[in-house]
N, C-alpha and C positions, 0 to 999 in steps of 0.2 A: 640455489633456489631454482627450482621448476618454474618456467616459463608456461602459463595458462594457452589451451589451443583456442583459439576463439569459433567454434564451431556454433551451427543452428544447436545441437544437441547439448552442447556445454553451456548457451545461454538458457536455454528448453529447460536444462535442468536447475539451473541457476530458480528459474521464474516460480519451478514446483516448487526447489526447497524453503523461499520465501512463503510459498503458497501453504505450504504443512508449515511454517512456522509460528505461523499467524493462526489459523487453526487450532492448530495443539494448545495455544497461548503461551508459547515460549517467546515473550515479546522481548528480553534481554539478548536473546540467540538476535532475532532478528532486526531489532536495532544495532546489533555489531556487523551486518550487511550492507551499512550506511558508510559514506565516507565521513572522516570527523565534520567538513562543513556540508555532508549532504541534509537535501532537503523531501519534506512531505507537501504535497500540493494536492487540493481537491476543489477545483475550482467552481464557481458559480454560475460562470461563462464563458465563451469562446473564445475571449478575451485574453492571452497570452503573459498580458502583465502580471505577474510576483508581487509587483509591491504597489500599484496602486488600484486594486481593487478589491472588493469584498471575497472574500473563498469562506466554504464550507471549512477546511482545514486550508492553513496557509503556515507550515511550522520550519522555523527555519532552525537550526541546530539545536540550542538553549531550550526553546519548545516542544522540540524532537524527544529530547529528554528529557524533559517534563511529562508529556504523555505518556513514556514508555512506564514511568517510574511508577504515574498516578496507575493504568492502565493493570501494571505488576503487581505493587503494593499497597496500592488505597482503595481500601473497600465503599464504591460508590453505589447510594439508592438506585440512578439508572443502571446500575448492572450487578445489580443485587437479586438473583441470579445472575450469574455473567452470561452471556450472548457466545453461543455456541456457532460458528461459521462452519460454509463451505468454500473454496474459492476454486472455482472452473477455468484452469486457463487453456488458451486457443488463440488460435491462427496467428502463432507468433511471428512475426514481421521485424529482420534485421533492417535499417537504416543503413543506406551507401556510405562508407565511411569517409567522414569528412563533415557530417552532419551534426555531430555533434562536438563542442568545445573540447579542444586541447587532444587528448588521449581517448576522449569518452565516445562511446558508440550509442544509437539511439536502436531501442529494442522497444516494440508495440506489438501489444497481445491485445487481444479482447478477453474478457473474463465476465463471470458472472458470480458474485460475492452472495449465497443464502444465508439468512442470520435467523437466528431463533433463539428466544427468552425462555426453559422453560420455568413452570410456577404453579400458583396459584389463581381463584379468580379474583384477589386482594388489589391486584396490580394490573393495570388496562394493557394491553397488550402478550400480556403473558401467553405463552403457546402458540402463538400467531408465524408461524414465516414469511419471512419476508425476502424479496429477491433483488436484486441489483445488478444492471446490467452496466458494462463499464470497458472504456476504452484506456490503457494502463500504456502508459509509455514509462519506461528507463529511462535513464541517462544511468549506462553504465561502464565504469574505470576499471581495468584491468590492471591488477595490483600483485604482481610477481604470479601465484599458482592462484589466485581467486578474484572474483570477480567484487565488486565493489559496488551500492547506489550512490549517486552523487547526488541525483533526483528521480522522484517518481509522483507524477500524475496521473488522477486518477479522474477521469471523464466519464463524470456521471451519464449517463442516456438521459434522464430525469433529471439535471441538473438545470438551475434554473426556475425548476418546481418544488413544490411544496418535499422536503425531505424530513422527518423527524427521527429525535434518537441516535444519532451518530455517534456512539459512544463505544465504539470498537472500530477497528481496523479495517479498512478497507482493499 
């Protein structure tokens, strides 16, 4: 087994191939990027706590798959057309190692997530862009030749405010 080199460009890439995976809507690809107990976190506030406070998305594995699956296979009204994404990421930032639990290394990008419905004018928002600015930290495990999420939060700019429609991947 190939031992992973932990380079800026090897996590850099790591963060794209998430980035086009979500995108393309290849959400089964990109839920196997996850450790079996990693987590999705999209919090409401600055507030750190996981489990006792409100979040946007707050999914812990059980959940994780749950959404990948609805997300995949279940044809929902909010994304009926599905929501077509951009994800921009930048100014990735490795964490001093030791900052994050056990093996795991802590990686922060800033990104900016565009979404767009297209349609008709049947449906309110149809055609409309809309953009997202977000501060995205990893928690990620290096797992013999690949890299691993254990957890990823996504820090809305707008979080806190009025968000609607979150029914795709951030």
């Amino acid at each position: 087994m190939q031992i992973l080199e932990l380079s800026r460009q090897t996590v850099e890439d790591f963060l794209f191939l998430e980035a086009e995976l979500i995108d393309s809507q290849r959400f089964e690809e990109w839920h196997a990027l996850f450790t079996p107990d990693g987590r999705y976190f999209v919090p409401l506030t600055d507030n750190e706590d996981t489990v006792h406070q409100a979040a946007i998305v707050n999914d812990d594995p059980l959940r994780l798959e749950e959404r990948v699956y609805h997300l995949a296979r279940v044809p929902f009204p909010s994304q009926s057309p599905r929501s077509r994404t951009l994800h921009l990421v930048t100014n990735v930032r490795i964490r001093p190692s030791g900052e994050g639990p056990g093996n795991t290394m802590t990686v922060v990008s800033n990104q900016l997530i565009v979404e767009m419905r297209v349609g008709d004018f049947r449906q309110v928002g149809l055609g409309e862009q809309r953009s997202f600015a977000a501060e995205v930290e990893h928690q990620l495990q290096p797992q013999g030749d690949a890299l691993k999420i254990a957890m990823k939060t996504v820090r809305l700019l707008n979080r806190g405010g009025p968000v609607s429609n979150l029914t795709f991947l951030l």
